[in-house]
VOPAGU-2260 file (C-alpha; in pm, 1 decimal, decimal comma):
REM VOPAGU-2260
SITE   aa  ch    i         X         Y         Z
SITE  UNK   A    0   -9269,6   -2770,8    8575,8
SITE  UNK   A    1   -9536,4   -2588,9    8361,2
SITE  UNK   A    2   -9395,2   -2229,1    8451,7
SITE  UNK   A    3   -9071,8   -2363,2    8348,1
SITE  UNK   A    4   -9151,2   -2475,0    8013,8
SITE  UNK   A    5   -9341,7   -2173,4    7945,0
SITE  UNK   A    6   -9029,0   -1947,1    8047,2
SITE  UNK   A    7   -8845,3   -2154,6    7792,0
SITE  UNK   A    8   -9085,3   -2085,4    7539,0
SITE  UNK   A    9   -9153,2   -1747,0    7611,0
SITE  UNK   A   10   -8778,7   -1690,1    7592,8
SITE  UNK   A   11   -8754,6   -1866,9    7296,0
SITE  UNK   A   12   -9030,3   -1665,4    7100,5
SITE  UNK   A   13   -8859,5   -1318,6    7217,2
SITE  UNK   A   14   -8546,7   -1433,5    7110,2
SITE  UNK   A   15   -8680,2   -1516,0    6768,6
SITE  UNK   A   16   -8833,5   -1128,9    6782,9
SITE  UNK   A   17   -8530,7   -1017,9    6848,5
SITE  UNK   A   18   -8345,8   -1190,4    6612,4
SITE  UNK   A   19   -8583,4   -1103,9    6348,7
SITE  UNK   A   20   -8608,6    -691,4    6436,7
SITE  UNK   A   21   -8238,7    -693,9    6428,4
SITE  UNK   A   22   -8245,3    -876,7    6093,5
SITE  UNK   A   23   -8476,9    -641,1    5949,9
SITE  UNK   A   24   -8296,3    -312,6    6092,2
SITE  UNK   A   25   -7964,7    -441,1    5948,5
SITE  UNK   A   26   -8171,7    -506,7    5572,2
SITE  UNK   A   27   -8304,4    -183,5    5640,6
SITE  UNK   A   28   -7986,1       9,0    5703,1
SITE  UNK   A   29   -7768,4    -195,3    5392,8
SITE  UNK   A   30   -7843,3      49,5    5137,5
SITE  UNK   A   31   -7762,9     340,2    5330,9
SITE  UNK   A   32   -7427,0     188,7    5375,5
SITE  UNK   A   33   -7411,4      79,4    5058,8
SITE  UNK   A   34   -7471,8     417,5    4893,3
SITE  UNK   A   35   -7237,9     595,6    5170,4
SITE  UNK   A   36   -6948,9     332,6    5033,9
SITE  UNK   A   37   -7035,8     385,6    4693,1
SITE  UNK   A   38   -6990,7     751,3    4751,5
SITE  UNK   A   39   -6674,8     739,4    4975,3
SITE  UNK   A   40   -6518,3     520,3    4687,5
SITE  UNK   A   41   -6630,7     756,2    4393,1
SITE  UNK   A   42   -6491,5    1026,4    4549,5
SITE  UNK   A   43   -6139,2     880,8    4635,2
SITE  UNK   A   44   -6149,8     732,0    4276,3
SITE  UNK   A   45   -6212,2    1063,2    4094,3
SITE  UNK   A   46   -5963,9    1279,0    4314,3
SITE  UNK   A   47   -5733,6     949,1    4293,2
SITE  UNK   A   48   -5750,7    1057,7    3873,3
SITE  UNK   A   49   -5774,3    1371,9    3862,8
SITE  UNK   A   50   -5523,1    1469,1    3613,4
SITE  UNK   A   51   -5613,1    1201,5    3406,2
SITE  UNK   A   52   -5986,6    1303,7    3402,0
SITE  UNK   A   53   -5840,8    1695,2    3325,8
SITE  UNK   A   54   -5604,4    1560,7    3021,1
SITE  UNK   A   55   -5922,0    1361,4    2884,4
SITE  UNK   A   56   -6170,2    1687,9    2855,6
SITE  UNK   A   57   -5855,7    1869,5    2732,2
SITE  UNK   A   58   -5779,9    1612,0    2464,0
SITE  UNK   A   59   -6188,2    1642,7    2379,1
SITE  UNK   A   60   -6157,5    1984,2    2321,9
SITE  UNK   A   61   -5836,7    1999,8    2132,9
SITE  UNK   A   62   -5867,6    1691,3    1890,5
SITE  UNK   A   63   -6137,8    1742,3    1623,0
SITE  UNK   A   64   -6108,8    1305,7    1585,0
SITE  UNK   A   65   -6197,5    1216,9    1964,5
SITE  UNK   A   66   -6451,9    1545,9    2033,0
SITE  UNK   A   67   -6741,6    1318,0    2003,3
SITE  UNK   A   68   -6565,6    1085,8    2321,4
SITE  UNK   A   69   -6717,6    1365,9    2555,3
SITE  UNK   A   70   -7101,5    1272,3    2403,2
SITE  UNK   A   71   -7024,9     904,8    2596,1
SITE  UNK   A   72   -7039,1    1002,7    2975,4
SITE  UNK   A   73   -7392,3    1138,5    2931,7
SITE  UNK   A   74   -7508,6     828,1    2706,3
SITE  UNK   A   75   -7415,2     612,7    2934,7
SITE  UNK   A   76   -7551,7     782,1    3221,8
SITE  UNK   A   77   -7854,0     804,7    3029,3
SITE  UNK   A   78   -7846,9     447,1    2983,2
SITE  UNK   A   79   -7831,0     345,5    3321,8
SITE  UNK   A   80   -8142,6     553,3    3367,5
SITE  UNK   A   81   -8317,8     354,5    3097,7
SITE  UNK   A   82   -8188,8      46,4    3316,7
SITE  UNK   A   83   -8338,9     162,2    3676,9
SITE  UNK   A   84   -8602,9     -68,7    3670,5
SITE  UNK   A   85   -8357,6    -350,5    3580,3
SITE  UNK   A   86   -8096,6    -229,1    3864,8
SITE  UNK   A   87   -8414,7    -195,3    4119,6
SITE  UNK   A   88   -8445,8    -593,9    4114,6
SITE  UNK   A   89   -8087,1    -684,5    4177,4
SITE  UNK   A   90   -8038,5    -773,0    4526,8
SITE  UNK   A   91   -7729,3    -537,0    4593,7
SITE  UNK   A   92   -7449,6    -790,2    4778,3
SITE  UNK   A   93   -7028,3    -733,9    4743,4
SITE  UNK   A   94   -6856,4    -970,6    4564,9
SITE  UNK   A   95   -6456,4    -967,9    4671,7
SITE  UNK   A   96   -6379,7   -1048,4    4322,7
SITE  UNK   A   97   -6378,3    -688,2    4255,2
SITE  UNK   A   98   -6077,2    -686,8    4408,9
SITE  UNK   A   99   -5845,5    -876,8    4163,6
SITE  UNK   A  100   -6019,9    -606,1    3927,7
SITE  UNK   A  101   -5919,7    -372,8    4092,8
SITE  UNK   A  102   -5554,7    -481,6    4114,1
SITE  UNK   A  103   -5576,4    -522,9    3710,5
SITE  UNK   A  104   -5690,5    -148,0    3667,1
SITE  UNK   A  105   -5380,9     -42,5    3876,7
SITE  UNK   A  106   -5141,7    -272,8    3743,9
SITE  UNK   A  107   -5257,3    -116,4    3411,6
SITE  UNK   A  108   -5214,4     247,4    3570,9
SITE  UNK   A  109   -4861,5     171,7    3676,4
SITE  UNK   A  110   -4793,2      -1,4    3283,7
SITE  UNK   A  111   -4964,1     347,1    3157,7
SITE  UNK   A  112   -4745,9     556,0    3359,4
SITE  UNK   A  113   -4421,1     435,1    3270,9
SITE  UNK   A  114   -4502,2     313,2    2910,3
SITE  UNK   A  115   -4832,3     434,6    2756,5
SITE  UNK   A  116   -5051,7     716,5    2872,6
SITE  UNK   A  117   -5396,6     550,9    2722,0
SITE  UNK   A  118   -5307,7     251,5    2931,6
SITE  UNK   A  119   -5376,5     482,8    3280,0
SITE  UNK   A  120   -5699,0     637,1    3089,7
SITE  UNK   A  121   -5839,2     263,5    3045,2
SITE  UNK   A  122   -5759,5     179,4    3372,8
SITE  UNK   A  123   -6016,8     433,9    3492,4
SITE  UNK   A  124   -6243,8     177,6    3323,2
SITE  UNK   A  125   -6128,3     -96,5    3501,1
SITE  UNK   A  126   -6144,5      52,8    3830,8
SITE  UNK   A  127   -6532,2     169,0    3801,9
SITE  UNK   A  128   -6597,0    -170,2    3717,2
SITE  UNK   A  129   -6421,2    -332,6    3972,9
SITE  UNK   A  130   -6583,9     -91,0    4268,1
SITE  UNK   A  131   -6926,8    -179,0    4093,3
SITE  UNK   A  132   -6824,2    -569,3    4142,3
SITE  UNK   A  133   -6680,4    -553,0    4514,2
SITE  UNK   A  134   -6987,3    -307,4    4635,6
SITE  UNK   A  135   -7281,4    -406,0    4446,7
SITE  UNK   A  136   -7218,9    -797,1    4343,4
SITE  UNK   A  137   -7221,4    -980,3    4041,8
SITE  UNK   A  138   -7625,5    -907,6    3894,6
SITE  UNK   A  139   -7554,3    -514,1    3946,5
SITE  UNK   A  140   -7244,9    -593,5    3742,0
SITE  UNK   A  141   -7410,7    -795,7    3451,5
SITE  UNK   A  142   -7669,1    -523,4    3422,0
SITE  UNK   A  143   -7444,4    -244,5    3362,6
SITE  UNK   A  144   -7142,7    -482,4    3177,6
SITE  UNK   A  145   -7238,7    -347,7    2821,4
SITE  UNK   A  146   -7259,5      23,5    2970,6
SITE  UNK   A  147   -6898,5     -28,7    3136,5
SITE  UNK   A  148   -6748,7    -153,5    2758,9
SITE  UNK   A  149   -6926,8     170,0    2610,1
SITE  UNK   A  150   -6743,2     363,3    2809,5
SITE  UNK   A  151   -6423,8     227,4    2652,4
SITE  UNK   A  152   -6494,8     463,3    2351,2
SITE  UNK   A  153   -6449,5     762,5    2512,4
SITE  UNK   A  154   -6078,1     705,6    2561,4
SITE  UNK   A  155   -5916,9     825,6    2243,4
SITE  UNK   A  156   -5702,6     554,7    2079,4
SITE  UNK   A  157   -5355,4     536,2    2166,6
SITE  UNK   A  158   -5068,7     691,2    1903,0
SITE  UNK   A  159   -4949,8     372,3    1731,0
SITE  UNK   A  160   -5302,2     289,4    1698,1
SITE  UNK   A  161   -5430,8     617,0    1537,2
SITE  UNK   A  162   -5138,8     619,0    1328,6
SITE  UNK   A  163   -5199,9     280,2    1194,0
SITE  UNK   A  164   -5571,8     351,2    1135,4
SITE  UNK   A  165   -5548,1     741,9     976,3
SITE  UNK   A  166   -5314,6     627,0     718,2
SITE  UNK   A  167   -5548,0     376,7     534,6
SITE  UNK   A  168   -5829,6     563,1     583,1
SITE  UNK   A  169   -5651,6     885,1     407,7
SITE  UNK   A  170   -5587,6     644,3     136,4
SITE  UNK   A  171   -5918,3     486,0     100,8
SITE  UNK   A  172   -6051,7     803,0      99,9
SITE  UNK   A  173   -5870,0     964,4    -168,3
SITE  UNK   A  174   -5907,0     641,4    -378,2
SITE  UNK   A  175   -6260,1     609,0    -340,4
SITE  UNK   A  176   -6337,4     962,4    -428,0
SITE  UNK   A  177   -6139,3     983,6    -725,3
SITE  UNK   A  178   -6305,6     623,9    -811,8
SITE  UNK   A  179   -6682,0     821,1    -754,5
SITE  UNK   A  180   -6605,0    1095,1    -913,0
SITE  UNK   A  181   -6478,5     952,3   -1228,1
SITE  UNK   A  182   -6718,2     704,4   -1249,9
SITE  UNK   A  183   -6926,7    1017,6   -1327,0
SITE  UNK   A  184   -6748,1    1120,7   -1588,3
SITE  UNK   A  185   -6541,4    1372,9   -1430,5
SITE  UNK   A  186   -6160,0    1462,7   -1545,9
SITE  UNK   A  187   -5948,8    1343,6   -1227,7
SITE  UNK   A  188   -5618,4    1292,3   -1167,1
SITE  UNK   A  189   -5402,8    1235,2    -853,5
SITE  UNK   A  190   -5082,6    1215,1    -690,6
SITE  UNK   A  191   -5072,7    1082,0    -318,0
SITE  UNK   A  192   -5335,8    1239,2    -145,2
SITE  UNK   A  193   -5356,3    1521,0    -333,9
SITE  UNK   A  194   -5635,0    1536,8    -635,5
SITE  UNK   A  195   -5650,9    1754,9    -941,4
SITE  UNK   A  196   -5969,9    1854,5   -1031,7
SITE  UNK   A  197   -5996,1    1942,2   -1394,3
SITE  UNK   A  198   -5604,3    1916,9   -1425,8
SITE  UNK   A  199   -5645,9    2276,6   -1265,4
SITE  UNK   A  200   -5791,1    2250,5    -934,4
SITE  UNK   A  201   -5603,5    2105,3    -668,4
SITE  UNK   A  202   -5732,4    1951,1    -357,5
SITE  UNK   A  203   -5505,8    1775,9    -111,4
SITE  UNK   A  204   -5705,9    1534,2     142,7
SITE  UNK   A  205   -5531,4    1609,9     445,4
SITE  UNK   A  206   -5505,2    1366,2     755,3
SITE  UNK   A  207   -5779,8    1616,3     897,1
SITE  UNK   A  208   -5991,2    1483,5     593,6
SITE  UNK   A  209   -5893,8    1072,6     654,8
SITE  UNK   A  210   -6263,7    1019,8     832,5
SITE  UNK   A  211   -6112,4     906,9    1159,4
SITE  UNK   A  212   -6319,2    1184,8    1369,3
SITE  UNK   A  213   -6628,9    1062,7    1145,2
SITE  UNK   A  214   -6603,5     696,3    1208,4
SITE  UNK   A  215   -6596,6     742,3    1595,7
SITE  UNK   A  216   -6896,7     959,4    1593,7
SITE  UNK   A  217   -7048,6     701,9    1382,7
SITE  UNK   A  218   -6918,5     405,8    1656,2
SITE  UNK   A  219   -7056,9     597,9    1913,6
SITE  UNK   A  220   -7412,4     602,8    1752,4
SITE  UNK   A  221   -7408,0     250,3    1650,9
SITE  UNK   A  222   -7348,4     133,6    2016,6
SITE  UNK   A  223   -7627,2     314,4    2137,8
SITE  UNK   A  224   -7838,9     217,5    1869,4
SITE  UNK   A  225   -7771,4    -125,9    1899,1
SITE  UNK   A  226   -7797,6    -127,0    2261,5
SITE  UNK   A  227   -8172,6      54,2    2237,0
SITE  UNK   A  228   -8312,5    -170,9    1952,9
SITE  UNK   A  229   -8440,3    -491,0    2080,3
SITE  UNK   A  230   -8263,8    -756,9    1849,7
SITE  UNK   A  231   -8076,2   -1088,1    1899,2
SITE  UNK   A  232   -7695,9   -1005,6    1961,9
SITE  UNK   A  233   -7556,3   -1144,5    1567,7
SITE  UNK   A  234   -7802,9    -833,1    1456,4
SITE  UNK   A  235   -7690,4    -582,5    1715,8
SITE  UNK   A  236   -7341,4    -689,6    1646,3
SITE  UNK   A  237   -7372,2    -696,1    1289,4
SITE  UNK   A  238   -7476,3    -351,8    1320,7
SITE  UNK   A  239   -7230,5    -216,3    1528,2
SITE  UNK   A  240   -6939,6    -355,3    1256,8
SITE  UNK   A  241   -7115,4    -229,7    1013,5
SITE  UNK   A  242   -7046,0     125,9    1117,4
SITE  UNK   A  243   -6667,8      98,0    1019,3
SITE  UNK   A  244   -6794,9      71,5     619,8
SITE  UNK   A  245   -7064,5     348,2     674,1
SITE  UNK   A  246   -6847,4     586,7     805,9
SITE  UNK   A  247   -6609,2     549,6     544,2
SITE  UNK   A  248   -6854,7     583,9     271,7
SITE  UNK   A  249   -7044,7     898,0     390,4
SITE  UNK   A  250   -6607,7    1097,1     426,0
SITE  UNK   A  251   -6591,1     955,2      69,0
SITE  UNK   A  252   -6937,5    1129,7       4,8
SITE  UNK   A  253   -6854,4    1465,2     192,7
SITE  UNK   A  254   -6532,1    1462,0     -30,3
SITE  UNK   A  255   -6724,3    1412,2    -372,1
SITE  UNK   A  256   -6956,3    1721,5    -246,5
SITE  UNK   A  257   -6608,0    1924,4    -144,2
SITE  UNK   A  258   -6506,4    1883,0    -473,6
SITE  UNK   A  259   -6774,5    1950,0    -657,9
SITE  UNK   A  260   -6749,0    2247,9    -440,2
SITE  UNK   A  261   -6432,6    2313,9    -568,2
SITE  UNK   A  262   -6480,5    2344,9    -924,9
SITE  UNK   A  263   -6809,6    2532,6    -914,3
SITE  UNK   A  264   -6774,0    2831,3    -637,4
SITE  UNK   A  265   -6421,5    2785,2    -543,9
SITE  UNK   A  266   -6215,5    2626,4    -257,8
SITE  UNK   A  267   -6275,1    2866,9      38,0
SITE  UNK   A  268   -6682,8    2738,7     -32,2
SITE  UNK   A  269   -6512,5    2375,1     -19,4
SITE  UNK   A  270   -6347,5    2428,9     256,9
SITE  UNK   A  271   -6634,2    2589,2     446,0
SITE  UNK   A  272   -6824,8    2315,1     371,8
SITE  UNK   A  273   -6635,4    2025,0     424,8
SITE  UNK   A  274   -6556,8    2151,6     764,5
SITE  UNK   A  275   -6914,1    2288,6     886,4
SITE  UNK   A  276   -7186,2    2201,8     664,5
SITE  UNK   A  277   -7112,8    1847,1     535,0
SITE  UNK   A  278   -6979,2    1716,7     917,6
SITE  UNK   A  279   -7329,1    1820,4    1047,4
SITE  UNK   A  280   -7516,4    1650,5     743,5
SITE  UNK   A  281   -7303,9    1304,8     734,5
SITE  UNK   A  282   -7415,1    1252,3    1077,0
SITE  UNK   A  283   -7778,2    1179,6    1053,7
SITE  UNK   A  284   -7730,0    1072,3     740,1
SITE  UNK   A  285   -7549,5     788,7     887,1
SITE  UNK   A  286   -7824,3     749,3    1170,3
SITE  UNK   A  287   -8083,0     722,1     877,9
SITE  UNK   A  288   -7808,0     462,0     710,8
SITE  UNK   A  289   -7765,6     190,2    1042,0
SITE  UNK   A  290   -8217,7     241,2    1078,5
SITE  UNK   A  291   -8222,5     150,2     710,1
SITE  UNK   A  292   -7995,0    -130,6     815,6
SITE  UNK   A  293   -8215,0    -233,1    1069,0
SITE  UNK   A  294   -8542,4    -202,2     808,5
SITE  UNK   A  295   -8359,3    -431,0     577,8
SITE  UNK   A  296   -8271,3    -710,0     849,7
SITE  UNK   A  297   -8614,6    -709,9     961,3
SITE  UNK   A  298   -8762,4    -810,4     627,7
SITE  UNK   A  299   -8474,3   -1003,5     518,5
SITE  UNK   A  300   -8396,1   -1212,0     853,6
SITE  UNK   A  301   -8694,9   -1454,4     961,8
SITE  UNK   A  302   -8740,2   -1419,3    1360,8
SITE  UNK   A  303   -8761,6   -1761,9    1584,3
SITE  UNK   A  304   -9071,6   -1788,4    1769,6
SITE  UNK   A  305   -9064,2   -1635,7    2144,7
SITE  UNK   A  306   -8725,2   -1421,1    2031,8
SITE  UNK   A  307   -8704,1   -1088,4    2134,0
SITE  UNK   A  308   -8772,9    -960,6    1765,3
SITE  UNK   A  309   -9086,9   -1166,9    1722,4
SITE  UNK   A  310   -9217,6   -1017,0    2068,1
SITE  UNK   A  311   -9117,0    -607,7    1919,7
SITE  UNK   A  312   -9324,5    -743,5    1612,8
SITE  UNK   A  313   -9599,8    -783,2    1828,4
SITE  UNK   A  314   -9888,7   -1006,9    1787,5
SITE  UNK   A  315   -9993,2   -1165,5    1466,3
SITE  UNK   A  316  -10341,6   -1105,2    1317,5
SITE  UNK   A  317  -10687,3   -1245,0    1474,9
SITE  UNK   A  318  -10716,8   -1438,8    1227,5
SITE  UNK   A  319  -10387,5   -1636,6    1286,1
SITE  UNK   A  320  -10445,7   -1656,0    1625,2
SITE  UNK   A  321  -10752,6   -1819,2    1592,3
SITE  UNK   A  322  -10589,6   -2043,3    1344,8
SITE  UNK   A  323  -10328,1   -2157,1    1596,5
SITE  UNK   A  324  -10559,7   -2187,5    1856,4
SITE  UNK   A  325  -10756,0   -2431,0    1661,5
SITE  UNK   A  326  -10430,5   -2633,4    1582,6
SITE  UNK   A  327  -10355,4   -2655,5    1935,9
SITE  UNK   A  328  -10706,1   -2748,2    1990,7
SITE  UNK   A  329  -10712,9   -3004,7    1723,0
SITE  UNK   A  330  -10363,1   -3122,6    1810,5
């Protein structure tokens, strides 16, 4: 009777080993897998859009308004390095809901295929996010949601869409020029988008000259900033928007300088400029505009105790500390 119930136990217990060795073998071997289907699916994706990834680099070398789309790639890669420590404490586990994403990105291939070509470029997106959801599970995808959307503005804009957004900004740029320029008492006059400088000099601002290639650049560097800086979202968002108006006052800047330019050495030395010089200025001049931003929300904006802005602050004086102590104390 006693042998017997010790067989039972000792059957039990090495069943339990058993159990437990095979439980930790297959923990063990899950990210192997998981990185072996992460690779098997990155590789079907990518030959599975080739041409579409070919068209993209061409369109990034070709068009002077999207060349800064090619900067995003390595951003964002460089962002999910910033996130490793972030993406080491997910616990890695497919979610099948990556599936119906995955059926969106296609459906949006097929729609790009027969009626817009940006439509299959964004579906690229859409299918990197949905093989992120059905491999790695939903924390995975939270972490690296914001890095996914970034990656949106590497796709240059579709054709009605740049049409509808060059146009106004040609025209806001001419306007706000000759509005600058007079307001410093020079003679100005102009037709369209062409200005007369001097009623002898003429300078047409071309759709090359509407800003467009400026204000992406200037998107692109707002993201990251506001993805770096540790503020509450209204700020980061705030700053990101606020972009759009930067951007178009540093083209109306670089168009002051061009005609300036102009009048003084003559419009090859405009030209020259506006295309080389001024382009490589504007841009950290707009970096120093969106940290000056920052500067000014930080003294203006009071933080909340325990938000992420009061933590980057870092701690108050001794003083104060010893103050608050003594209130709690007293309290």
């Amino acid at each position: 009777m006693i042998l017997g119930k010790l067989a039972v136990v000792k059957h039990t217990v090495h069943r339990r080993h058993v159990s437990k060795t095979s439980g930790e073998v297959r923990e063990r071997n899950y990210p192997l897998m998981l990185v072996l289907a992460a690779l098997a699916m990155v590789t079907v994706t990518v030959w599975s859009y080739w041409v579409t990834l070919g068209s993209l680099v061409d369109e990034w070398r070709t068009n002077d308004d999207y060349s800064a789309g090619q900067l995003v790639p390595l951003i964002a890669i460089f962002l999910l390095w910033h996130e490793r420590k972030a993406l080491k404490e997910c616990l890695p586990k497919p979610c099948w809901w990556g599936i119906g994403l995955l059926v969106l990105a296609q459906a949006g291939r097929i729609f790009g295929l027969v009626f817009m070509y940006s439509a299959e470029r964004y579906s690229l997106i859409l299918t990197a996010a949905g093989l992120i959801l059905m491999v790695a599970g939903w924390q995975v995808f939270r972490t690296v949601l914001w890095i996914l959307l970034f990656l949106f503005l590497m796709v240059p804009l579709p054709g009605r869409v740049h049409n509808l957004i060059s146009g106004p900004l040609q025209t806001m740029a001419t306007t706000g020029s000759v509005f600058l320029m007079e307001a410093f008492g020079a003679t100005i006059t102009h037709e369209g988008n062409v200005i007369v400088l001097n009623e002898t000099t003429p300078m047409a601002v071309a759709e090359a000259c509407s800003g467009l290639r400026m204000l992406m650049a200037f998107v692109i560097v707002a993201a990251f900033v506001a993805y770096m800086v540790k503020r509450p979202r209204t700020q980061k968002a705030v700053l990101l928007l606020s972009s759009i108006p930067v951007a178009v006052a540093c083209n109306i800047l670089r168009l002051c300088a061009t005609a300036a330019l102009f009048v003084l050495v003559g419009s090859e030395a405009g030209q020259k400029f506006f295309h080389d010089f001024a382009g490589l200025v504007m841009m950290p001049a707009a970096a120093l505009l969106l940290f000056a931003e920052l500067w000014l929300m930080n003294k203006l904006i009071v933080p909340e105790p325990g938000s992420q802005q009061e933590q980057a602050r870092g701690p108050s004086k001794p003083g104060a500390q010893a103050n608050v102590k003594k209130g709690k104390q007293h309290a």
